[in-house]
N, C-alpha and C positions, 0 to 999 in steps of 0.2 A: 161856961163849963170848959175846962183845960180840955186839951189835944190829947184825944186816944192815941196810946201806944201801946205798944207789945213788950210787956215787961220779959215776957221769958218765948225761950224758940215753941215753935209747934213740937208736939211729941213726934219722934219717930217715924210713927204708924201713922201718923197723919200727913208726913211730908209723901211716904210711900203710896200714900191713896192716892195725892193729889200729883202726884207724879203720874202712876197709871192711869190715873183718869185723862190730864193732859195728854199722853201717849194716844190713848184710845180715839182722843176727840181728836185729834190730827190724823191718824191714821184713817178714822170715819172718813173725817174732810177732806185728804189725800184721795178718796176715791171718784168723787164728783171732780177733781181740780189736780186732772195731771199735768198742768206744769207744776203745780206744790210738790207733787212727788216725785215729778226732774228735778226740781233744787235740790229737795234731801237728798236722794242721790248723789249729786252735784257735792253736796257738804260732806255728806258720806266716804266719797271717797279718798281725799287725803287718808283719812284715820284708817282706812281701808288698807291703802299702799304704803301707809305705816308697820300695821300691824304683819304685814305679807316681809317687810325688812326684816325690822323685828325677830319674825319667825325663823327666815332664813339666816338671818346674823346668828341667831341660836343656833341652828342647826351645823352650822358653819363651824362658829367655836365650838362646839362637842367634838365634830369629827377631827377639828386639829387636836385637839386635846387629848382624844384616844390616839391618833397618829404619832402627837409627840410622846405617848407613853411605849407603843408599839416602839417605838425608836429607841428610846432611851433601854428598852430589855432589850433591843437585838444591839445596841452598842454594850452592855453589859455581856450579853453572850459571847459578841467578838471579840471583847477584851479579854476573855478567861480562856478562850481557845488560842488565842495571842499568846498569853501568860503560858498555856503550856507549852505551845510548839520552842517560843523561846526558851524554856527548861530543857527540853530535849534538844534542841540547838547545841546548847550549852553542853548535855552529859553525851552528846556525839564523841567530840575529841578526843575527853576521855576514853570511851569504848574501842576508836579506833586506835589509840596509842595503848591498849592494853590490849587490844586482839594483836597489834603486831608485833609487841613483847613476844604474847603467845607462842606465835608464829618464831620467830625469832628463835626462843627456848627451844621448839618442836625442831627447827633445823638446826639447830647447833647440835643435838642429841638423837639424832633420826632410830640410834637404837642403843639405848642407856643400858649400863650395866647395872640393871635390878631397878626396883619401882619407883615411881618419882608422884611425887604430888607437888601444885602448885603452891607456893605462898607469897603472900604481901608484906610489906616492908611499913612498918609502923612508927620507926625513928630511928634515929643513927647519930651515930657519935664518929666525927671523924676529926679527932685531937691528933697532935702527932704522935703522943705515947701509943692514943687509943684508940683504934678504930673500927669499931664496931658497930652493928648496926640490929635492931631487933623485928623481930616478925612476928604475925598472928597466928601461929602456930604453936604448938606445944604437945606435954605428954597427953591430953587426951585424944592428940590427934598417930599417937607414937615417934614422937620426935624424941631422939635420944643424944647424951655427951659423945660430943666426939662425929656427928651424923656428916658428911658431906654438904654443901653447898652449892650450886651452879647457876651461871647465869647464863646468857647468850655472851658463846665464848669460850668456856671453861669453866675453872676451878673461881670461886670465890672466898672461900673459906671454909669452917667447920662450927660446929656449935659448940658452945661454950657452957651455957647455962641453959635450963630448962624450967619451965612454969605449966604449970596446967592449961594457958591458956596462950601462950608465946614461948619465943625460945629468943636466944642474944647468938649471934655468930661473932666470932674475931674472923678478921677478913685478911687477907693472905699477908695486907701492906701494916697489918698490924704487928707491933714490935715482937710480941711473944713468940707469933706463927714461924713455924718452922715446918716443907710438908716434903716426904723424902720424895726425887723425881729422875729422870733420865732424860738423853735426850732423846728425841721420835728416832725409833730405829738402833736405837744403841744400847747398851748396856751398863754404862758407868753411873755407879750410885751419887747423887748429891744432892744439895738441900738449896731449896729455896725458899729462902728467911726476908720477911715483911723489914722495912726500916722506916718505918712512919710516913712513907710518899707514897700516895696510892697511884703515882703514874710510875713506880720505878720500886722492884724488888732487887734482892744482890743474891747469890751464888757464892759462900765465903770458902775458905780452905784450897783452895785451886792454886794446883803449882803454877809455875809461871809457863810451862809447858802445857797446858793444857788446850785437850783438843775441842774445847767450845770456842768458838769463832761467831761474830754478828749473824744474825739471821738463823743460830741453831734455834729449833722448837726443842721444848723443853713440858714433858709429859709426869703424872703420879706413876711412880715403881709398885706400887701394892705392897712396899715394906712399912708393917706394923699394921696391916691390915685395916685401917681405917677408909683410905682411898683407895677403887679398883686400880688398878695399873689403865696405863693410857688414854687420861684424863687430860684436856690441855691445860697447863698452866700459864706461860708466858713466852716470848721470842727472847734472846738473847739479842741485847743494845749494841754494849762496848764488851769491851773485855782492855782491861788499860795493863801494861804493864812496869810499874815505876820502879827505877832507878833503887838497887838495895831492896826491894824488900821482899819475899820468901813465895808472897802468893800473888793472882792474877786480882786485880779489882775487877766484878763482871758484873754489870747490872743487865736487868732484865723487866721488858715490858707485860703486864699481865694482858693473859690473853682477852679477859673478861676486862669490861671499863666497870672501875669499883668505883669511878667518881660520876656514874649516873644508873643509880639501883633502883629498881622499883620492884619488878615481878622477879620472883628469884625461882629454884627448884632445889628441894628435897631428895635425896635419893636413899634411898637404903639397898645398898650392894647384893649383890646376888649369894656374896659367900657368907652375908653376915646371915642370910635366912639360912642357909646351907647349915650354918653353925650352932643356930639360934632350934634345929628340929632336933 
């Protein structure tokens, strides 16, 4: 008769019986025979001080794992408070380079003849025909043809043109400008006419005797009623007298720097409201 064999495994249920039963009979037998139950013991505990690794290895990587998340949101949070303190870093300068414009304006004008409002400077055209420069100001703010100008300094020009929402100044060194003035303290009518250099206006028609000398201040007369009288304009340079010919060559430094604009003022004269009731 051929060799029993086991064609196919036990069922399931049959290995689990014979497992708990083997369990049982050892653990019986474990009671009459403890050193059997120092050895399991004994076997027991590798798998023991495994499992105790194990656990702790686990517990171990979670709490990195939360930590490395905790980290990675407070290095997000301090990058975006970073990001802002740098922005404000940044719009500092500016602030402080337009409060001392301000300031600036406020001491050149400690008491303006008639209302002044602030405005900004939006582009500028400084060609030598043309030099002009535009603001955000306009008729909805009452900006009208012809309004005065001032910067820290003086006179800067006049308005030109008008928008609902801007207005264009020609600027004193501008060719057209022509603004009638005197000198501080005196009487004699003349004109100081733009010639395309915003460091240097001229004074034309001046016999050759005339009493402007380097260093005369040179003020608005209030003739034609656009600019109040004693406005500063500009210092008198040279005054050249050549050889032949009828009148004095006289240029003149403006009092305001028209080649660095930013914060400007508006003013509307006291006699134009006077006029305007």
């Amino acid at each position: 008769m051929p060799g029993m064999s086991l064609s196919r495994p036990l069922p399931s249920l049959l290995r689990l019986v014979l497992l708990g039963a083997v369990s049982a009979a050892l653990s019986f037998y474990s009671v009459g025979h403890p050193n059997l139950q120092q050895f399991g013991l004994s076997l027991a505990r590798p798998i023991l001080w495994l499992n105790s690794q194990v656990r702790d290895a686990w517990l171990a990587g979670s709490q990195y794992l939360q930590g490395q998340a905790a980290l990675q949101s407070e290095n997000a949070d301090l990058r975006q408070r970073l990001h802002a303190l740098e922005i404000q870093d940044l719009a500092l300068p500016v602030l402080r380079a337009e409060n001392r414009q301000l300031l600036a304006l406020l001491d050149s004008f400690p008491t303006a003849p008639g209302r002044v409002t602030v405005a900004q400077i939006e582009a500028q055209s400084l060609l030598a025909g043309s030099q002009q420069i535009t603001i955000n100001a306009g008729s909805a703010e009452g900006v009208y043809v012809g309004q005065p100008a001032l910067a820290p300094g003086g006179v800067i020009g006049q308005v030109v043109t008008v928008s609902c929402d801007n207005a264009r100044i020609s600027l004193l060194s501008d060719l057209s400008s022509s603004i009638p003035a005197q000198p501080l303290g005196g009487d004699e009518p003349i004109l100081v006419d733009g010639q395309g250099n915003l460091q240097a206006l001229s004074v034309p028609f001046q016999s050759r005797d005339t009493k402007l000398v380097p260093g005369t201040e040179l003020v608005t007369s209030g003739l034609g009623g656009r600019f109040p009288p004693g406005l500063p304009l500009g210092v008198v340079e040279t005054v050249e007298r050549k050889n032949g010919g009828p009148f004095a060559q006289i240029t003149v430094r403006p009092s305001a720097n028209l080649a660095a604009l930013n914060t400007i003022l508006l003013l509307w004269p006291q006699t134009r409201h006077s006029s305007n009731r």
